[in-house]
C-alpha positions in Angstrom: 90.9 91.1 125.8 90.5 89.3 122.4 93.5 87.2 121.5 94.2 84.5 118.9 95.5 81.0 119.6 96.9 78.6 116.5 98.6 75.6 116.7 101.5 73.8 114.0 101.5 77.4 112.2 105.1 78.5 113.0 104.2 81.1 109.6 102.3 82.9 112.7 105.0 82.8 115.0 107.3 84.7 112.5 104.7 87.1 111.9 104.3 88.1 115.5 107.8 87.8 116.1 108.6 90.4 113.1 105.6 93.1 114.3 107.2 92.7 117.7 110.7 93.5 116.4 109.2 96.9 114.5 107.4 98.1 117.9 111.0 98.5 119.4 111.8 101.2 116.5 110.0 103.4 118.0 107.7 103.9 121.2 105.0 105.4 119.4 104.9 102.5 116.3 103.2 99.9 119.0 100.2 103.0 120.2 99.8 104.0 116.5 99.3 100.3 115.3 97.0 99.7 118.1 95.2 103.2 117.1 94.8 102.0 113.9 93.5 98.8 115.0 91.1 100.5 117.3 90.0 102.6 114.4 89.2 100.0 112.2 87.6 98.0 114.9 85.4 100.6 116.0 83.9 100.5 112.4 83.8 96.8 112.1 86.1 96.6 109.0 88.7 94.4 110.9 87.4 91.1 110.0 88.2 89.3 106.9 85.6 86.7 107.2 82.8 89.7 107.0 84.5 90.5 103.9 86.3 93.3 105.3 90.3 92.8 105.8 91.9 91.5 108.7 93.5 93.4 111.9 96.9 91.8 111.0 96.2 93.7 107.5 95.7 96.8 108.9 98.7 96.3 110.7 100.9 95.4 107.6 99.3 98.8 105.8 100.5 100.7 109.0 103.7 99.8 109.2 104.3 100.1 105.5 103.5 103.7 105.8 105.7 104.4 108.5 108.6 102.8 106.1 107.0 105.3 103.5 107.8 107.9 105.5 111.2 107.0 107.0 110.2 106.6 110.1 110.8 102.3 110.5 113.5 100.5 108.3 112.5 97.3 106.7 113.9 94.7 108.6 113.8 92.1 105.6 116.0 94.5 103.6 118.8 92.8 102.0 121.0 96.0 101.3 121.2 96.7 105.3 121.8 93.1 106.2 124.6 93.2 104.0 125.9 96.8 105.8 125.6 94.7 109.0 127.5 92.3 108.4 124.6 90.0 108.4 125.1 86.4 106.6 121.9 84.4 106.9 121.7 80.6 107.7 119.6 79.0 105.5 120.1 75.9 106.9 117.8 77.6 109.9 114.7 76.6 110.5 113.3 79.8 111.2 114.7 81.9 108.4 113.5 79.1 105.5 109.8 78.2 107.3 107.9 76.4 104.7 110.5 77.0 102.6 109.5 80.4 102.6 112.2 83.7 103.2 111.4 84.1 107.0 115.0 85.3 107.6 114.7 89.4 109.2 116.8 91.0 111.2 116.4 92.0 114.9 116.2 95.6 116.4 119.2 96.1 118.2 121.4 94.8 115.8 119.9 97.4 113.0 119.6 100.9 115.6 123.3 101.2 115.8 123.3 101.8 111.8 119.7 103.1 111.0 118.5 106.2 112.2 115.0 107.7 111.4 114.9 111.4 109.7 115.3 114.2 112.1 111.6 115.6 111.3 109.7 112.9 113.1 111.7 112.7 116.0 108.8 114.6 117.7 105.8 113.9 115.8 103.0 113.2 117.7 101.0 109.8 117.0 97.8 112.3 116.2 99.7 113.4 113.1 101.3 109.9 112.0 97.5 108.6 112.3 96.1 111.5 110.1 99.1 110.7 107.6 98.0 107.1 107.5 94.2 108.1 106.3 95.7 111.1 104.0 98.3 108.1 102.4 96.0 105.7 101.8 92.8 107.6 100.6 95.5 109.8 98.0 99.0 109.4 98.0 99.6 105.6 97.3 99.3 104.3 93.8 96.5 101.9 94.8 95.8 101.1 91.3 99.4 100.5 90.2 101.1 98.7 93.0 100.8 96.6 96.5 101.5 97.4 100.1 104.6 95.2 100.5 106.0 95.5 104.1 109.2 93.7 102.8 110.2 95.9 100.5 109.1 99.2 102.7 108.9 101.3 99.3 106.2 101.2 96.3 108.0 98.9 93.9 106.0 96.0 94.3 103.6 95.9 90.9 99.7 95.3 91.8 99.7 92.6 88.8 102.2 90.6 90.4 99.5 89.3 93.3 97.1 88.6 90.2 94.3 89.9 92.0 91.5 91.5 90.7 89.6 93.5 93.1 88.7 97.3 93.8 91.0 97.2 97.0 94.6 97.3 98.2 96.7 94.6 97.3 98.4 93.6 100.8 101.5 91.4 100.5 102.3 89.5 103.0 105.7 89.7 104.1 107.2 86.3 104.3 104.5 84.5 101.6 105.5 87.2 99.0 104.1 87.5 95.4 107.4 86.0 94.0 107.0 82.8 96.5 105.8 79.7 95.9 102.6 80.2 98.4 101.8 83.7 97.4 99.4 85.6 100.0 97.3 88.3 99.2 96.1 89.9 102.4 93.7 92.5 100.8 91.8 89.5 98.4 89.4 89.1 101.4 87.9 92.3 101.0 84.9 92.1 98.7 82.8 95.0 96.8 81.0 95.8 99.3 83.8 95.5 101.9 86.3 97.6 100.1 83.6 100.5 99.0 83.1 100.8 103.1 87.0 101.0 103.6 87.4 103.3 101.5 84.6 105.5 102.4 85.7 105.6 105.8 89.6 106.4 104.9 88.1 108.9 103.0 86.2 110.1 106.3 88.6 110.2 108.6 91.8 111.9 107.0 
């Protein structure tokens, strides 16, 4: 089992802490993520270092896609924290890390309100993984705008991250482009790296 251990990086913790909150949506979102993360595994384009992206990338494309589709809420979405009820503490630790926008809200406080569209109340994870491939190699405006789990729509511009690179721009989701420590999760993926991802999206849709 392959597992990663940090230490004084409570950025992390949130991160985990959110992905865990969106595998309770659903049953299937936790075997599609980990489908995904197979996939890209298998391949060997999981690795950031290799100049590839990372699995926690693939991860943030994945569940962006099921927010394209309606099938997961954003749970950083001011609009339904604000049909909650929802007033954040920023005097909390954990909602102003870094001084960052770490604040999301937690599953069972949004499923009483939220409810995903009747058509994919029975769609098998087969089809939502051959959606993610037939997204990402056609339907996303790659060259206009970035992945930006926060937001859960396209309305993030690709200039924003300042990146210049053939791949996805990848936002991360508490060290936005509008933060002071933007993070671009796609910028590891070099020419050679994001020619092979997007040869094999291509291949597998």
């Amino acid at each position: 089992i392959d597992f990663d251990i940090c230490f004084l990086n409570d950025i992390a913790v949130a991160n985990s802490s959110l992905l865990g909150e969106y595998t309770q949506v659903d049953p299937r979102v936790r075997t599609f993520l980990i489908a995904i993360k197979k996939w890209a595994k298998d391949r060997q384009i999981n690795a950031a270092k290799d100049g590839y992206i990372s699995s926690y990338a693939w991860v943030n494309m994945a569940i962006f896609y099921l927010q394209f589709i309606g099938m997961v809420p954003s749970l950083q979405c001011p609009m339904l924290m604000k049909d909650l009820d929802i007033v954040i503490d920023s005097e909390s630790y954990w909602n102003s890390i870094n001084s960052l926008d770490t604040a999301y809200m937690k599953w069972k406080l949004v499923r009483n309100v939220w409810t995903a569209p009747a058509a994919y109340m029975d769609t098998p994870i087969s089809l939502l993984v051959y959606g993610f491939f037939e997204f990402y190699s056609g339907q996303f405006p790659s060259g206009l705008f970035a992945v930006s789990m926060k937001e859960g729509k396209i309305v993030v511009p690709k200039l924003a991250s300042n990146k210049i690179s053939a791949f996805l721009s990848i936002e991360d989701p508490f060290e936005t482009y509008g933060s002071h420590s933007p993070h671009d999760l796609g910028t590891p993926a070099d020419e050679n790296g994001s020619k092979k991802i997007t040869e094999y999206i291509e291949q597998s849709k």
